[in-house]
N, C-alpha and C positions, 0 to 999 in steps of 0.2 A: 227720327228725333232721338236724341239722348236726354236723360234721365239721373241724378246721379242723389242716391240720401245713403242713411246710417241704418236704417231698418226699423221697422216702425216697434217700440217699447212694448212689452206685453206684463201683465198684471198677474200673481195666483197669489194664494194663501195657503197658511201653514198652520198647523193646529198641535199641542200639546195640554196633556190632563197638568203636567206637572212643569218644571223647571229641571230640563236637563239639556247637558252639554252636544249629546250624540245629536247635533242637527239630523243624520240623515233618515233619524226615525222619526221624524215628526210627522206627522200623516199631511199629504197635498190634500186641498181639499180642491172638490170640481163648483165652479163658477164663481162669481167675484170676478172675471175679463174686466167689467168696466172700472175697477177700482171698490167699488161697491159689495162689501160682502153682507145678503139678509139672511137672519136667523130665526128660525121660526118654529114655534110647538119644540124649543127644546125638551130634551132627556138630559138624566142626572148624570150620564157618561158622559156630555157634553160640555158639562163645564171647564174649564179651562184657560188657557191661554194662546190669542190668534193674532196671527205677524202676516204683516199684505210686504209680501217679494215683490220689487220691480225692476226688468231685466230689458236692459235697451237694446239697440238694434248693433253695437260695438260689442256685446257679449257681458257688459258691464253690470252686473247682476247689485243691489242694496235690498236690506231684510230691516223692515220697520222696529220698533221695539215694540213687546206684547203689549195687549189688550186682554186685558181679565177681566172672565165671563162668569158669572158665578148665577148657577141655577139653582134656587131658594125652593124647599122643600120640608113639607112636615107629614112623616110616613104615619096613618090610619092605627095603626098596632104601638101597644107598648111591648119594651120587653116585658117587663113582669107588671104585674097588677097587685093592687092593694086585697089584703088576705082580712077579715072578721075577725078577731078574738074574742075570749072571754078570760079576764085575765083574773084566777083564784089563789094565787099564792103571791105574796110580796116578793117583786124583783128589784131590781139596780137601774134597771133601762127596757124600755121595749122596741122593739122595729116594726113598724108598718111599708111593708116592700114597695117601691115603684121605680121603674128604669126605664126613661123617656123613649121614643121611638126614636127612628131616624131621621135626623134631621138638619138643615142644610141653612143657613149656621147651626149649628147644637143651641139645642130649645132649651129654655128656663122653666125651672119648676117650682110652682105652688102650692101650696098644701090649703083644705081648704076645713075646717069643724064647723060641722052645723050651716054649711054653706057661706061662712064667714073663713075670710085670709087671714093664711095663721102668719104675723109677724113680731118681732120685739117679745119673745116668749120665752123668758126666762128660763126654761127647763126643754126646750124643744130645738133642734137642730135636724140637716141635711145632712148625709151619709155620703161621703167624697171619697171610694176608693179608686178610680180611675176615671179615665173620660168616658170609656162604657161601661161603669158600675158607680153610679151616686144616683142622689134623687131620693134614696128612703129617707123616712122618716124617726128621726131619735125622739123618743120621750124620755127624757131622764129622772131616775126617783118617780116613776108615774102615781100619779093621786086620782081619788076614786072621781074627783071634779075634773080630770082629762076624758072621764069618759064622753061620748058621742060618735056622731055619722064622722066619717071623714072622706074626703077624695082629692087625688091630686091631678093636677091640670099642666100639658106642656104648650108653653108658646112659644113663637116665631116670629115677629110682626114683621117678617119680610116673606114669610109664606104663606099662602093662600091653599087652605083656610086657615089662618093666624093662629090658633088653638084648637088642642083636642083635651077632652079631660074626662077621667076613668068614671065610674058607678059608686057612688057610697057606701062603704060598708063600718057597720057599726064594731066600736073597740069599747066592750065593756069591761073597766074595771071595778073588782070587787072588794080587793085591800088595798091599801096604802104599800108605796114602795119603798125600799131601803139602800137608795144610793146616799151613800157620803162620805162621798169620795170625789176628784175630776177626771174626766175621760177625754181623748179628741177623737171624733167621728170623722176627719178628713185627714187623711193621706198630706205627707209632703207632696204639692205640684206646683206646677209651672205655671204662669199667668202670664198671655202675650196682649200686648198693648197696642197701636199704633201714635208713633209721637201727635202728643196735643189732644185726643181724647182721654177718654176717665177710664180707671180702673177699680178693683172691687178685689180686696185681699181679704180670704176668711180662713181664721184657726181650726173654726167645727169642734171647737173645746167646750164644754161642758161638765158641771158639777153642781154637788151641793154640801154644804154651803156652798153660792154661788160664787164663783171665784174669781179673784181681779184680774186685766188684763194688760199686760205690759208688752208695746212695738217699737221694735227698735231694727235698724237696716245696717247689718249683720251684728256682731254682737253687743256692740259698743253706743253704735250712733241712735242715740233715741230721737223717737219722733214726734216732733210739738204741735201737740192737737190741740188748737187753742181757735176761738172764733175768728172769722178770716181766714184762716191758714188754707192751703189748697190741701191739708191732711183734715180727718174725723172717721170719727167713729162710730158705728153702730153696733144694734143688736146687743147691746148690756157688754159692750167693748172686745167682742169677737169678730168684727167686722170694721178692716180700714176701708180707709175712701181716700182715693189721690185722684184729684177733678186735674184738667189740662197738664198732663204728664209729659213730664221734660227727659231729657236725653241721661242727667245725671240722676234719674229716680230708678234707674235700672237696679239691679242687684240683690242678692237675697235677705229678704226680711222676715225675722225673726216675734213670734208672739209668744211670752211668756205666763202662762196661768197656773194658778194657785191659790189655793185656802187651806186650808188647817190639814187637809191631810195630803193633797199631792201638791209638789212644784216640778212641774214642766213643761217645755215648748215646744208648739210648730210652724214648723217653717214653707214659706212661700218663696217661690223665684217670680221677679217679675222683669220680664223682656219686651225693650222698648226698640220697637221697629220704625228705621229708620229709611224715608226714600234714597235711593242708592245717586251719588251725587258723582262726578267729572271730576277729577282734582286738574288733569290737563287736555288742552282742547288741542283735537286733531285737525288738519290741515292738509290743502293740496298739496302732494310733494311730486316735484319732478327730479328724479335722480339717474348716476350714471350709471354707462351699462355695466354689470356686474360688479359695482362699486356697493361694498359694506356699510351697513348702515343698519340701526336701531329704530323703534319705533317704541314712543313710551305709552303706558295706557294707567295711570294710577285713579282708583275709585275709591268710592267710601261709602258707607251705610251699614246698620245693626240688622246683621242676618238672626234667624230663630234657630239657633246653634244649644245645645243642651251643652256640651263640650264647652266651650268660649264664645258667650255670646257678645265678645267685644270683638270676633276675627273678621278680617274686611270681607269685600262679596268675591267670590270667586273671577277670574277673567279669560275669556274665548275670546281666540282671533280667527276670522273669515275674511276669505280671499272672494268675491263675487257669490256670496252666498255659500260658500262651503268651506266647512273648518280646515285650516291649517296645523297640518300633521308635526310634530316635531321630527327634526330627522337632522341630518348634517346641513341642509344648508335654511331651514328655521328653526328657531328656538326660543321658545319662554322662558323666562325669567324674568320672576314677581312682577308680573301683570306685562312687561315690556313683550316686542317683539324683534330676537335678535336677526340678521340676517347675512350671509357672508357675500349677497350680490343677487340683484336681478337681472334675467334674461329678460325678450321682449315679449314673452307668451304670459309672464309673468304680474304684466303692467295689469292693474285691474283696481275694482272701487275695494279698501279696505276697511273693517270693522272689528271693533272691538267691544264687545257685549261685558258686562258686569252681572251679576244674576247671586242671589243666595236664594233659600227655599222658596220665598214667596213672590218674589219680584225681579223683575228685568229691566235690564237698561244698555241704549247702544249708543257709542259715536262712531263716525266713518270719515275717510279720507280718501278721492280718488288718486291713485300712482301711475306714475305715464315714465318710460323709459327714456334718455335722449343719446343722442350719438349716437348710435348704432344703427347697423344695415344687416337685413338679411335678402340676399339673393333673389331673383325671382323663377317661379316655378308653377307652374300651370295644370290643374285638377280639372278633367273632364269628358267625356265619350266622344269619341271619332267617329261615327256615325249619326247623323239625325235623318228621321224618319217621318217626312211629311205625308198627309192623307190630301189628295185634294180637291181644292175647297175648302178645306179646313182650316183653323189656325194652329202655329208652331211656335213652341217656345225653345230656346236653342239656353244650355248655361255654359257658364266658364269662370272658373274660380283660381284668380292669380294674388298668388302669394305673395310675400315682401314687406320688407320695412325700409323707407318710408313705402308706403302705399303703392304699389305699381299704374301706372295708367294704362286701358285697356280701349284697344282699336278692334275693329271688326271689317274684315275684306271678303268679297266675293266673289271669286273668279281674280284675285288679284288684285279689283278696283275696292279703294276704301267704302264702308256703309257709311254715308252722312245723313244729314236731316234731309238733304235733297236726292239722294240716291234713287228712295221708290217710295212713295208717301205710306207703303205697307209693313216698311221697315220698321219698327224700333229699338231702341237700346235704351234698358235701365240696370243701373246700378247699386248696390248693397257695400258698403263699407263698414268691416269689424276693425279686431284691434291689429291685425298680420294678414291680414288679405279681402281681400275685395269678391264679390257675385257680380260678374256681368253678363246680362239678360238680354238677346236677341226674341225679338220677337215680329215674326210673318205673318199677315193675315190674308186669308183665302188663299193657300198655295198653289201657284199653277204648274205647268206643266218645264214651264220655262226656268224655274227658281232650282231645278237640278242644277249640283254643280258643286266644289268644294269650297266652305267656308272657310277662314283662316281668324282665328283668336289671336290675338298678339299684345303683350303687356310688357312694358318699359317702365325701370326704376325711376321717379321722379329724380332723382338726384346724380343718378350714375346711370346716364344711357347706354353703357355698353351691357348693362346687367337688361337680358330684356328673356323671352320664351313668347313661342306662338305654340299652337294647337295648331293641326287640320282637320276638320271636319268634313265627311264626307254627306251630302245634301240628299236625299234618296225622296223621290214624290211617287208615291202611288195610288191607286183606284182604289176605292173601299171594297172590299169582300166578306162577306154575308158567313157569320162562322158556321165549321162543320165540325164533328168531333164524332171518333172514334174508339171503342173500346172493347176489349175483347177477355171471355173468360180464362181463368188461369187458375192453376191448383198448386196448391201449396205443401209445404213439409214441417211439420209443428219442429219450432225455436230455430227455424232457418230465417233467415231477411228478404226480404222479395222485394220487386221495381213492380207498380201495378201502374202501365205508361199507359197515358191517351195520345192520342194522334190528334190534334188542334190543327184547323186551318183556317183562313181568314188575313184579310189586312183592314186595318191595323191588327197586329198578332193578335189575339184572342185568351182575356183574360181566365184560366179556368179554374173551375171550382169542385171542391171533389165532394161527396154525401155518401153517406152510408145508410141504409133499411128503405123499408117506403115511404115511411116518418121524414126522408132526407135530413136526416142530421147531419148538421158543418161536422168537415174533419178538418181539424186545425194543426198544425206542427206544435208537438208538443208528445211527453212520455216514450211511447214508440213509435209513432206515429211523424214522418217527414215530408211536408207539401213543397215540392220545389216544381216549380213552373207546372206542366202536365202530367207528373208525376209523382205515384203514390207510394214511398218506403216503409215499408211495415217490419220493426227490426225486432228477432225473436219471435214469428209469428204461433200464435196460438191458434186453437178451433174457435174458439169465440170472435177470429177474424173474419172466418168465414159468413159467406152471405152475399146478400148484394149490394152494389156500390152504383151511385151514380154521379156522373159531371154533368158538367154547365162550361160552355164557351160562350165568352160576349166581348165583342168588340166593339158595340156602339153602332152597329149597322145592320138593323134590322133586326131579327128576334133574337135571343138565346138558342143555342143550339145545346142539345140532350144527348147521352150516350148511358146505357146500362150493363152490365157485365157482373159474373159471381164470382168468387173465391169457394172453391172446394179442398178438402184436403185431399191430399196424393195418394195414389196405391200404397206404396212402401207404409204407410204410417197405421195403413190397415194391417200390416205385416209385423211389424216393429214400433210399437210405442214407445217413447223417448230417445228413438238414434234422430240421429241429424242425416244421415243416409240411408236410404231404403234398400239401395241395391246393397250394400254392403249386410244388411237386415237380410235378405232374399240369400247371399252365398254362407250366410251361417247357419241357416235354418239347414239348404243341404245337406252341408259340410255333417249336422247331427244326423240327418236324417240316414245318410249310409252309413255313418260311425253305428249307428244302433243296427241297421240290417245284417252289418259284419261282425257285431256281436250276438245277435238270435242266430246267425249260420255256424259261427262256433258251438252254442248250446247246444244246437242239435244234435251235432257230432258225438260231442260228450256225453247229452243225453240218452242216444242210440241204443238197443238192447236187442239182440238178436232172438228170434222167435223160439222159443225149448221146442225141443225134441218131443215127437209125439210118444208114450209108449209102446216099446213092441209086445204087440200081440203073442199070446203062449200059442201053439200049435192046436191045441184043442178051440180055444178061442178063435182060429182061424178055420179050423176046419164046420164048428159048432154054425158061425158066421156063411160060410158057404153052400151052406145044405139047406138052411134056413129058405124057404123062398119067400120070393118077394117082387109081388105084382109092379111096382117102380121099376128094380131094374129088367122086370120080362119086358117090359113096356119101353124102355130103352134101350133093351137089342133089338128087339123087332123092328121099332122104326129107323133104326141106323142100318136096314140094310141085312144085319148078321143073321147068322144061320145059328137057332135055336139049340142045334144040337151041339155046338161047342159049349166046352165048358166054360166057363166065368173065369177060368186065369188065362185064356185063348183072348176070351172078348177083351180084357181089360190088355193084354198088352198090344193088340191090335189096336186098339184105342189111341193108348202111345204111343206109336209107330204111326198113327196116322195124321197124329198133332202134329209131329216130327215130319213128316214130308210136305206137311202144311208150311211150314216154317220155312225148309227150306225154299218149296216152288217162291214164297216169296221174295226170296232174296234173289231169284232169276229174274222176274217179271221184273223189265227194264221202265216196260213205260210206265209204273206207279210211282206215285210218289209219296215219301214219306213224310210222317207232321210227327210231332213229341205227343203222346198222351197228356188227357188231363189227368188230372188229381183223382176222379172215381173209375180211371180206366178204362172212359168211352173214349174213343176217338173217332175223328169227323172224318168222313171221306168225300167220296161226289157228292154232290144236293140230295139231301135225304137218308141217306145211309151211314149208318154208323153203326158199331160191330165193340163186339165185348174181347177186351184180350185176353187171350188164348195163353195161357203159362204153362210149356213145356217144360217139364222132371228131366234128369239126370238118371239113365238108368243103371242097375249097380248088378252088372255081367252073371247068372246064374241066377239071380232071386226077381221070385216069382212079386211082385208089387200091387198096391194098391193107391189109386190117386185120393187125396185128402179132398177136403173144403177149400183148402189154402191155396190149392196148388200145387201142397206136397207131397211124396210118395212113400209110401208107410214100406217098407221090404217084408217079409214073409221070413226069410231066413238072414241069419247074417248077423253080427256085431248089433247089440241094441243099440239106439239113439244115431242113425245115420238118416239122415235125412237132408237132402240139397233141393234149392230154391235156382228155379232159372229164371229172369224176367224174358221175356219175348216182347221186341218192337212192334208200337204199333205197326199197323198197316192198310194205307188208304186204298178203297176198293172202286176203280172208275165205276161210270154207269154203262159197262159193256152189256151189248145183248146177252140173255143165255142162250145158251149152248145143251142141248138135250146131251146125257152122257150115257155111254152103254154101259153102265154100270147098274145091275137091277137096284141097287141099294136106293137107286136117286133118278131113277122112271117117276117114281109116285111120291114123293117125302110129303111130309108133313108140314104143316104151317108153320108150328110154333117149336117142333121139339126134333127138327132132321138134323143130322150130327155135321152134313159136308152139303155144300153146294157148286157147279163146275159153273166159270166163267170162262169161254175159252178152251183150249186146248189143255194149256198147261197149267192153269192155275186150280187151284183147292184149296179152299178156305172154310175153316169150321167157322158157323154164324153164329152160334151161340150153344155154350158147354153148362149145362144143369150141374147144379153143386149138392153135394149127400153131405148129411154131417157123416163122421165116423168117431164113433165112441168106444170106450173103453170096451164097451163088447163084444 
């Protein structure tokens, strides 16, 4: 079946505190659909003014003219409060303070002595210096008979509670006052009216002698207060009254007062508000295409203007609910609307609003383009993607002016009302193209197959566009989803993907903590389909994250995963690259080793010279005995009865062939020393290095602490340093040697040990100091 409307009308509201032009700040407000907007338990921010939009199914958008909402209010607090005197010296005037609270209209104040309303009081007046500073109370020339309680009271009889009014405090006076002279207690202001109610013009002049009161509207035109008249006067002639106030009573009015010692005047403005009237009435117009043309909009009414309150109300034009921009091809001029031609996008209901501070007013006119054609042109997906069993709704959106007509085929053959009774077709008509809605119920397996959209200009058949559609029906799948952890590098952007599966595809949803809070697109945060962008991420990203796939078939599917930050960012705080973080740290770390291996070099200080010994000191030293070294030839072996420069260069000599057999022994191998000079050999063994002397041909020597060799004779301060290579010692059997020195040695103190044939290796050399003596 086919179906064909305009779209069905829909209804909101708009709200504004004030009267301004910028339509597009006015706040929407949410409900009102039925036309119907209820207001209820307003607030004082609410007051306002509210415009019902109605926008059809053509696009054709009208804005009501406001509705002012005024919420009546009378705030609990004054500003200031009435103060007690006692008044001992004779003054001119006194003030008893009061300044009404807030209130909505602005409240009227009472004065009250002795719980009696003080009115018609020849020497007593209201203190009028703004709209929030009046309400005190003037006594003028005060006499000791003004004394009493007094308090003053604000009403409202449009707010609830209608009245509030202050505490009594007594004003006692004690002399007589000495005003005489006139004064005025109120301020030049303003007084706005609305045409046809009453007005209330007051001087706030004051004296004594009590002074007369001359009104006249501005300087010249006096005013005939005479019984009957719509003018009088009150309050001993400080107070006009103009009852049913007409259009020509606007203007500034003048009150001149005077007695014997002052003459002069104050002035009131009084502004007569005007409903904002139509001077010409709008109408359907149908015009050509891009044919020039004017639209007129002349208004009238008294705006509340301090500047001119005779200048007309200001005028806005709206194209379907939204202001009209001046630019090259609109333009105002005094309240008109010029225009050098409309297109057909352009056709729409138009309006022209009037408005000064207090009030609004609209007329409209729907504009429809003619003669003209725009081509046709077809907006919509090549793919549709049926579940089934399920129902499909298929779109296609053909463009054109006049209106394109739209056909649907399948497989070739046209859909009509008798095709499949599960077929439908409805249609939406705006102002340049048209919605046409296939719609399939219960898909089967058989309804694969490719659709064809097709749309033809009502007027010029040759102007026409189809679409293909390609039909896709599958089985529903039960969703699953996946997600996996990932680590991050703080202010990099990262993809945080889930894996969705299912048919229909599976809508997903991303949450962060175990709270699952929505992550929405928005700041830095990007939800595009199963996929989560997080651009410039931080450590406060990090944690965990959870989805949600659903497809409508069966449960929600769950997946959870964390966000960690990355090595590198442990390395490098603020780079965007770690690794590049990791080759600079190196990069220092050798720079600085190849600068300690330079210091050392520089640092370096070669070891002094021991002193040599005087001959007597040598001789003194060798005769001396000394249980250590008897103890050290005995168990090396040596024969007792050599002398001590026998032992000692035997000594030498046998460090010396130690060294060398080392350098033969093929199968040892050798390691670097450590740093204290042990070095490691086979498991277990390790041996102290042995530092063979330099010896200096004729002189008799003695070996150091150090390692060095002290000479006996010779050039003082000679002394050389040899280092000697470690040397790793296998764990070969011993080898008993015929040598008596090393039948029997000793545990801790034997000077050689044989591994082998050839080898000799001293295990450990006990160290003497040798001192100055």
């Amino acid at each position: 079946s086919t179906q064909s409307t305009g779209g069905e009308p829909s209804v909101s509201w708009l709200f504004t505190p004030r009267i301004t032009p910028d339509i597009e700040s006015w706040e929407k407000l949410v409900g009102g659909t039925s036309g119907t907007l209820i207001l209820g338990n307003l607030q004082k921010d609410e007051g306002g003014y509210y415009f019902c939009q109605l926008t059809d199914g053509y696009g054709y958008s009208l804005i009501s003219r406001g509705a002012l909402v005024v919420v009546t209010y009378l705030d609990p607090d004054f500003g200031a409060y009435p103060e007690a005197q006692t008044i001992t010296e004779s003054k001119a005037y006194i003030k008893i303070p009061c300044q009404p609270p807030p209130s909505n209209p602005p409240a009227k104040i009472n004065w009250y002595k002795d719980e009696k309303l003080i009115e018609n009081v020849e020497n007593m007046v209201q203190e009028y210096v703004s709209a929030s500073r009046y309400g005190s109370l003037i006594i003028f020339n005060p006499r000791i008979s003004d004394s009493g309680n007094y308090a003053c009271e604000a009403s409202n009889v449009n707010a609830n509670p209608e009245k509030r009014k202050t505490s009594e405090v007594l004003i006692d006076i004690k002399v007589e006052g000495t005003g005489t002279y006139a004064q005025k207690f109120v301020q030049d202001h303003d007084v706005l009216v609305k045409k046809g109610e009453d007005a209330v013009l007051h001087a706030g002049a004051i004296g004594f002698p009590v002074p007369s009161y001359r009104w006249t509207l501005g300087v010249s035109v006096e005013i005939d207060v005479k019984p009957g008249s719509r003018f009088s006067t009150a309050d001993y002639g400080r107070e006009l009254r103009i009852s049913g106030v007409r259009t020509e009573d606007r203007g500034t009015y003048w009150c001149q007062y005077k007695n014997v010692y002052t003459d002069s005047v104050a002035v009131v403005r009084l502004y007569v508000i005007e409903d904002i009237s139509f001077n010409t009435v709008l109408s359907e117009q149908t015009v050509e295409h891009l044919t020039p043309l004017t639209f007129d909009c002349q208004c009238s009414g008294t705006p509340y203007t301090s500047g001119d309150p005779t200048a007309p109300p200001s005028v806005l034009w709206l194209r379907d609910g939204k202001p009209i921009v001046d630019g090259k091809k609109f333009k105002e001029e005094d309240g008109s609307l010029v225009m050098s031609g409309l297109e057909m996008s352009e056709a729409g209901m138009y309006q022209c609003f009037c408005y000064n501070t207090i009030q609004i007013s609209q007329t409209y006119m729907p504009v429809s383009v003619k003669n003209m054609t725009i081509p046709v042109s077809i907006d919509g997906n090549d793919r549709a993607e049926g579940v089934y069993n399920e129902n499909l709704q298929v779109l296609c959106q053909a463009n054109g002016y006049p209106l394109p007509v739209v056909t649907w085929y399948k497989d070739s053959e046209e859909i009509t009302a008798v095709y499949d009774p599960r077929y439908s077709i409805t249609q939406e008509s705006f102002k340049d193209h048209v919605i046409s809605k296939l719609q399939v119920l219960s898909v089967k397996d058989a309804d694969a197959g490719m659709l064809t959209c097709r749309a033809v200009n009502q007027k010029v058949s040759t102007f026409a566009a189809e679409l293909e559609i390609e039909f896709v029906v599958g089985h529903e799948i039960a969703p699953s989803i996946s997600l996996s952890d990932i680590s991050i590098q703080v202010d990099s952007s990262i993809v945080f993907e889930a894996l969705a599966h299912g048919y229909p595809t599976p809508v997903v949803t991303w949450f962060k903590g175990q709270d699952r809070v929505p992550i929405l697109t928005g700041g830095r945060y990007t939800v595009a389909d199963s996929s989560l962008l997080i651009d410039g991420a931080q450590s406060s990203d990090t944690g965990l994250y959870v989805v949600k796939a659903y497809n409508g078939v069966g449960s929600a599917a769950y997946a959870n995963a964390t966000i960690s930050l990355g090595v590198n960012n442990a390395l490098i705080i603020g780079t965007t690259s770690g690794a590049f973080g990791l080759l600079l740290i190196i990069a220092i770390l050798i720079l600085l080793y190849v600068l300690m291996q330079q210091k050392k070099k520089k640092d370096y200080v070669p070891p002094k010279a021991a002193p040599t010994p005087t001959e007597k000191e040598i001789e003194r030293r060798d005769s001396r005995p000394s249980s250590a070294k008897s103890m050290r030839s005995t168990k090396s072996g040596a024969d007792p009865s050599k002398t001590p420069k026998k032992v000692v260069n035997e000594a030498i000599m046998s460090i010396n062939d130690i060294s060398d057999g080392a350098k033969q022994a093929a199968p040892l191998e050798l390691e670097m020393p450590s740093e204290n000079g042990m070095v490691m050999q086979g498991p277990g063994i390790i041996t102290e290095q042995a530092v063979p002397v330099t010896l200096h041909p004729g002189l008799p020597s003695m070996p150091s602490e150090n390692g060095a060799v002290m000479p006996r004779q010779g050039p003082p301060g000679i002394i050389s340093e040899q280092p000697v290579p470690a040397t790793l010692i296998p764990n070969l059997p011993r080898q008993p040697d015929s040598s008596p020195s090393s039948t029997s040695p000793s545990e801790d103190d034997s000077d050689s040990t044989s591994y082998g044939s050839n080898t000799k290796i001293v295990k450990k050399v006990k160290k003497s100091k040798v001192g100055p003596s």
